[in-house]
N, C-alpha and C positions, 0 to 999 in steps of 0.2 A: 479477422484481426488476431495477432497473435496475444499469449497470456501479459505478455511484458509490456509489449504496446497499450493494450487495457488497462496497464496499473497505471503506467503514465499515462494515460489521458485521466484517469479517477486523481492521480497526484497532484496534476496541473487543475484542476476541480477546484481542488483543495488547494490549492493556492502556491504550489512548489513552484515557481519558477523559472527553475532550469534541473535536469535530473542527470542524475549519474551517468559517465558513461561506459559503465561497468556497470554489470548487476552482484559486483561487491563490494564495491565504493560504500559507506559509511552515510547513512541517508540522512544523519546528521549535520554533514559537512554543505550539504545544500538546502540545510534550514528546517531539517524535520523537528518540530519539538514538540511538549505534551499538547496544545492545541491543535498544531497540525496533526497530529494522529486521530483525533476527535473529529474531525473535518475528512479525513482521509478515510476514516470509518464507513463514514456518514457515505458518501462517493464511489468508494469500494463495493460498497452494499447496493448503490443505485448500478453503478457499470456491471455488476455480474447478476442481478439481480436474487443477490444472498440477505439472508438476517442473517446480522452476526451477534450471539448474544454475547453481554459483558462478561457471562463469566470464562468466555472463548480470546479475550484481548489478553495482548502482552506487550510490553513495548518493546522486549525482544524480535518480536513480527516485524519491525520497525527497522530493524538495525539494518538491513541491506535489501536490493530487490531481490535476492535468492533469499530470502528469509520470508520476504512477503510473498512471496510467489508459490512457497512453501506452503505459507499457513494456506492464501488461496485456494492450491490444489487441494488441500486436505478437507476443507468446506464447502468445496462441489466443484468449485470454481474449475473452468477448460478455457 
């Protein structure tokens, strides 16, 4: 399964929905807010099988799935 597909099934986890269908679409516009990212964490960490420590969040990570896919790769994540 590809990286993108992975976030969205950890998103849909976490309770999103319906997701973007761009990976720059504004992940806010489909209901991301400070909870869901807290959930999305929690998800993200289960589907890649990462710790992500808090001092590593931003809700910049948040803003689009190139941004999330971003931080991913940069924390082991494939």
């Amino acid at each position: 399964m590809e990286l993108f597909e992975r976030i969205g099934k950890a998103l849909r986890a976490a309770g999103m929905a319906e997701l973007p269908s761009s990976p720059s679409e504004e992940l806010a516009l489909y209901g991301m807010d400070s909870l869901m990212m807290v959930l999305a964490v929690a998800a993200l960490e289960k589907e890649f099988s990462l710790r992500i420590p808090g001092r590593e969040f931003s809700e910049d990570f948040f803003r689009d799935l190139d941004a999330l896919a971003g931080w991913l790769r940069r924390l082991g994540a494939s």
